[in-house]
mmCIF file of the C-alpha atoms, coordinates in Angstrom:
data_MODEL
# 
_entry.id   MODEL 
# 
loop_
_atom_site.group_PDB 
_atom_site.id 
_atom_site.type_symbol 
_atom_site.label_atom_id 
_atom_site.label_alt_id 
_atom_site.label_comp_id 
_atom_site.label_asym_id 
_atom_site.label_entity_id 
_atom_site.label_seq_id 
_atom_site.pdbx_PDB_ins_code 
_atom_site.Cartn_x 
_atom_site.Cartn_y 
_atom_site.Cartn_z 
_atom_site.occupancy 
_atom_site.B_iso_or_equiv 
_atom_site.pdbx_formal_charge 
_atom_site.auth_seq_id 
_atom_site.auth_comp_id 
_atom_site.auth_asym_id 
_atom_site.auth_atom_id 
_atom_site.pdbx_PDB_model_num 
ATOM 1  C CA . UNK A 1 1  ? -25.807 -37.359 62.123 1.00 0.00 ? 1  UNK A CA 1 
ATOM 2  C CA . UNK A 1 2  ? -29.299 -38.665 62.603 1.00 0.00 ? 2  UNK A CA 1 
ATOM 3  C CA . UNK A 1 3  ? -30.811 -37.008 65.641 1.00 0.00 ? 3  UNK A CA 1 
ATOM 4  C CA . UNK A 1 4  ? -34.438 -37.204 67.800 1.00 0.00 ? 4  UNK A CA 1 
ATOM 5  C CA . UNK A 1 5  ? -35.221 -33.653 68.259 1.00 0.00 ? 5  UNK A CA 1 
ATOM 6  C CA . UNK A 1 6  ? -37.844 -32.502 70.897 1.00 0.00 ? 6  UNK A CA 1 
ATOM 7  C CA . UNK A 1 7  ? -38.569 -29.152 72.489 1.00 0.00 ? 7  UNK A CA 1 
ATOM 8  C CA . UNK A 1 8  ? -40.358 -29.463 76.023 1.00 0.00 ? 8  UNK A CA 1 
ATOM 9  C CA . UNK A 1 9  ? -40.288 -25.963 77.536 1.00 0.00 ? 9  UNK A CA 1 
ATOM 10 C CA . UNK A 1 10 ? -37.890 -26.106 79.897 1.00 0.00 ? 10 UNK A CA 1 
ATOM 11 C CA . UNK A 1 11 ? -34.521 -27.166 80.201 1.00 0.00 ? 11 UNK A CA 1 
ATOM 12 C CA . UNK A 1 12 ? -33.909 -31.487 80.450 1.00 0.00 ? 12 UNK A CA 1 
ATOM 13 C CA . UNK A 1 13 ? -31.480 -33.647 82.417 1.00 0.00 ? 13 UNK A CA 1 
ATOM 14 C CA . UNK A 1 14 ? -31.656 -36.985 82.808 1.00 0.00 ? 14 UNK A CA 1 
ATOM 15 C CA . UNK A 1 15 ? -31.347 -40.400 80.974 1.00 0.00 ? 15 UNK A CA 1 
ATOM 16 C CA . UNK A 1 16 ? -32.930 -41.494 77.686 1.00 0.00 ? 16 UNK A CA 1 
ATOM 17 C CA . UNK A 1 17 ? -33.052 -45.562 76.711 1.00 0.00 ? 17 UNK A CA 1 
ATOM 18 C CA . UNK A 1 18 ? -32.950 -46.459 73.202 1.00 0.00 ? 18 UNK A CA 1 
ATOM 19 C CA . UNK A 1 19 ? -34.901 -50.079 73.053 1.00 0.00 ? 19 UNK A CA 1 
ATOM 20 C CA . UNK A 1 20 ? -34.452 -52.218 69.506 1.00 0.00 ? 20 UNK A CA 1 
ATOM 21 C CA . UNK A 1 21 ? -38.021 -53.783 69.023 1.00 0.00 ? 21 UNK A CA 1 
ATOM 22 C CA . UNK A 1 22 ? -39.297 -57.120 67.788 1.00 0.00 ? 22 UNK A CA 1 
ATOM 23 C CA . UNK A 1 23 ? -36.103 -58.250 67.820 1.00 0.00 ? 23 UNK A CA 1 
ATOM 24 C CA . UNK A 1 24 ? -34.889 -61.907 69.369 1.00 0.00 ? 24 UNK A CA 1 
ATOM 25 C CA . UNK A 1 25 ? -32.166 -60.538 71.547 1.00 0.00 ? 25 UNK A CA 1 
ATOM 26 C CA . UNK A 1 26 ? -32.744 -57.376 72.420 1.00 0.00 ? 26 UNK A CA 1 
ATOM 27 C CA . UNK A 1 27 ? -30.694 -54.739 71.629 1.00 0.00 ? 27 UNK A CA 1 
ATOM 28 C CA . UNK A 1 28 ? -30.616 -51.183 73.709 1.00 0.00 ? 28 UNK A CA 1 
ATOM 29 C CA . UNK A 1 29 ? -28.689 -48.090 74.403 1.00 0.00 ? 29 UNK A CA 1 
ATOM 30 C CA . UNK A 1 30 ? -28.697 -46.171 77.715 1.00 0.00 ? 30 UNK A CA 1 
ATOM 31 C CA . UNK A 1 31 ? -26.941 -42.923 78.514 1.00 0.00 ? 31 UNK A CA 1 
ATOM 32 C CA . UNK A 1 32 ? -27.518 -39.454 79.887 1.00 0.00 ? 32 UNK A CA 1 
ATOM 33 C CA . UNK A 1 33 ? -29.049 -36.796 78.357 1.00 0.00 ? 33 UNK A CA 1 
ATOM 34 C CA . UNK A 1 34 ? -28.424 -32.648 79.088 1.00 0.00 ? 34 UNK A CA 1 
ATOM 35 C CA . UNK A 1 35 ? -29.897 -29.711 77.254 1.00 0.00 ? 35 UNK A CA 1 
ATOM 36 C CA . UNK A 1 36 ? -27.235 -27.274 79.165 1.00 0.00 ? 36 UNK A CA 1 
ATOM 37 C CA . UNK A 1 37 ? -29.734 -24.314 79.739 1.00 0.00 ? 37 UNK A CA 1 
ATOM 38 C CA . UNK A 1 38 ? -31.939 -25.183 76.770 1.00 0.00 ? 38 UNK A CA 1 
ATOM 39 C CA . UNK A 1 39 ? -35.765 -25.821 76.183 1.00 0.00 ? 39 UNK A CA 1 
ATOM 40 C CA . UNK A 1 40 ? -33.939 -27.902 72.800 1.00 0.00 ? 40 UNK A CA 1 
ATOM 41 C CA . UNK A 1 41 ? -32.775 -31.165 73.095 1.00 0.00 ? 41 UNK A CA 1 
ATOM 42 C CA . UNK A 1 42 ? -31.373 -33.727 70.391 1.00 0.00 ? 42 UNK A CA 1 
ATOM 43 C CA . UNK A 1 43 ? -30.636 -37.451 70.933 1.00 0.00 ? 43 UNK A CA 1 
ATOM 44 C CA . UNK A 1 44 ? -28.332 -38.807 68.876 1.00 0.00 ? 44 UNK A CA 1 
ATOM 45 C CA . UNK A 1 45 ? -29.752 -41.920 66.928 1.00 0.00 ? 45 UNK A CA 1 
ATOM 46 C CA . UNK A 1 46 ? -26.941 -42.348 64.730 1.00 0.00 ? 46 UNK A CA 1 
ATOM 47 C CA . UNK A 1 47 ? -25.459 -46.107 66.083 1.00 0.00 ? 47 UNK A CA 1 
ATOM 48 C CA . UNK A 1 48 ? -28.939 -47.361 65.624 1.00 0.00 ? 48 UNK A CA 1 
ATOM 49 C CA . UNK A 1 49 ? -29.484 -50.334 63.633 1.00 0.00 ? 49 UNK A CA 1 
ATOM 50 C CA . UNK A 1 50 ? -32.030 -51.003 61.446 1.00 0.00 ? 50 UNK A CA 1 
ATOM 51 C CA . UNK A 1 51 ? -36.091 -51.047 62.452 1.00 0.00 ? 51 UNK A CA 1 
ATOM 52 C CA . UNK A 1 52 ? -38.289 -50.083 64.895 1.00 0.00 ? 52 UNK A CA 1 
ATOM 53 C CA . UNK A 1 53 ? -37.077 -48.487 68.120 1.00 0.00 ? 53 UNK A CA 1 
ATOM 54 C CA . UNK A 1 54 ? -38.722 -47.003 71.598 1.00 0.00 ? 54 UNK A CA 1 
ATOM 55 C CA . UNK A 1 55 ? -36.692 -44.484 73.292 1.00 0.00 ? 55 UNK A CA 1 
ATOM 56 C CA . UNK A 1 56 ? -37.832 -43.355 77.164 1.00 0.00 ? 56 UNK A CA 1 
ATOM 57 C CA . UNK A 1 57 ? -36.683 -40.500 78.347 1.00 0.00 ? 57 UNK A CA 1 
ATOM 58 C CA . UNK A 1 58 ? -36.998 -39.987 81.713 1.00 0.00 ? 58 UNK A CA 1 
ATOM 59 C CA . UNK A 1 59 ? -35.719 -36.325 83.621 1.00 0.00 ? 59 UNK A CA 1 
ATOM 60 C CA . UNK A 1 60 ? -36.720 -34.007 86.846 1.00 0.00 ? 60 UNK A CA 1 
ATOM 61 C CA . UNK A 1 61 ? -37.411 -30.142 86.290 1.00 0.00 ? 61 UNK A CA 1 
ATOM 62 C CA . UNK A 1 62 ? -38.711 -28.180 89.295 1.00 0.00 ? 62 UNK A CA 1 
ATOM 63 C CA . UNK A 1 63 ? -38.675 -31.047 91.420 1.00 0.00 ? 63 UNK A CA 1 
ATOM 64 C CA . UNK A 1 64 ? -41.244 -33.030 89.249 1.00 0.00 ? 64 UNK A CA 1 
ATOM 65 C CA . UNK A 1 65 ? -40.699 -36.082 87.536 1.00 0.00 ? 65 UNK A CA 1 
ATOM 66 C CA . UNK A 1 66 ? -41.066 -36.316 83.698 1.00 0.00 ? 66 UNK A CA 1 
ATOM 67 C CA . UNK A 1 67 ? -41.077 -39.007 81.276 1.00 0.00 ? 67 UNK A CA 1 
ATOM 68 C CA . UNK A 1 68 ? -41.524 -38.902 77.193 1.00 0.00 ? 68 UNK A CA 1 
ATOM 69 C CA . UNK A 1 69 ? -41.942 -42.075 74.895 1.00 0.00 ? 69 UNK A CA 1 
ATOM 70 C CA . UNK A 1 70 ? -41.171 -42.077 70.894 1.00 0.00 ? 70 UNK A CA 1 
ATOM 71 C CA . UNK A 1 71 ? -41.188 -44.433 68.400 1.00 0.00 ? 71 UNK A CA 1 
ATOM 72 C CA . UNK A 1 72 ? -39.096 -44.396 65.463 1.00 0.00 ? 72 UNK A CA 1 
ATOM 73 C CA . UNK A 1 73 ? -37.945 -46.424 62.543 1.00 0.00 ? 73 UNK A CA 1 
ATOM 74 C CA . UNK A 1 74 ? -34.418 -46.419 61.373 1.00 0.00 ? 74 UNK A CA 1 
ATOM 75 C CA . UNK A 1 75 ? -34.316 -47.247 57.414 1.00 0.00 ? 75 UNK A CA 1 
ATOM 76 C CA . UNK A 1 76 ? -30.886 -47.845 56.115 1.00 0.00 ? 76 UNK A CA 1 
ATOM 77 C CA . UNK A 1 77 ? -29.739 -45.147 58.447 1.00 0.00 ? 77 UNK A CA 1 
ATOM 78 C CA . UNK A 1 78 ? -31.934 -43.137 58.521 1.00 0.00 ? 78 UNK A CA 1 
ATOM 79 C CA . UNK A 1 79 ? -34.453 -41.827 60.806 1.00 0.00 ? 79 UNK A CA 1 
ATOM 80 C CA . UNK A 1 80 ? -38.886 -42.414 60.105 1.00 0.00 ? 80 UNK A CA 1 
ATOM 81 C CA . UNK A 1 81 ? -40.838 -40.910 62.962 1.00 0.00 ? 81 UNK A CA 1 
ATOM 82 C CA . UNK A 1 82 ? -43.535 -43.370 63.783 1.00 0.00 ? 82 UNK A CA 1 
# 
């Protein structure tokens, strides 16, 4: 399974967005995201299509808003940081 992996120092709930670039129609993913506990946290990129991709991740800790941006490339499934 072809995961984003990120560590951020604390623990992260919230919601991450998977956005298909330069695409005609575009194609996205949206769910929630929960390290249970953990600074660790891996996004699963598997159902990606080919090309370029923007995930957002957006989550609270400590009563602060956070939000991350990464850009990846999926080549015949699998996963190219950018």
């Amino acid at each position: 399974m072809n995961t984003l992996k990120f560590n951020f120092g604390h623990p992260v709930k919230g919601h991450a967005v998977l956005i298909q670039q330069f695409i005609k129609k575009p194609n996205f993913q949206k769910f929630r995201v929960d390290s249970h506990g953990s600074d660790s946290l891996e996004i699963p990129v598997s159902g990606c299509a080919d090309g370029k991709w923007k995930m957002i991740l957006d989550w609270e800790y400590d009563n602060r808003l956070f939000s991350h941006i990464e850009e990846f490339e999926m080549k015949n499934s699998t996963k190219t940081t950018i």
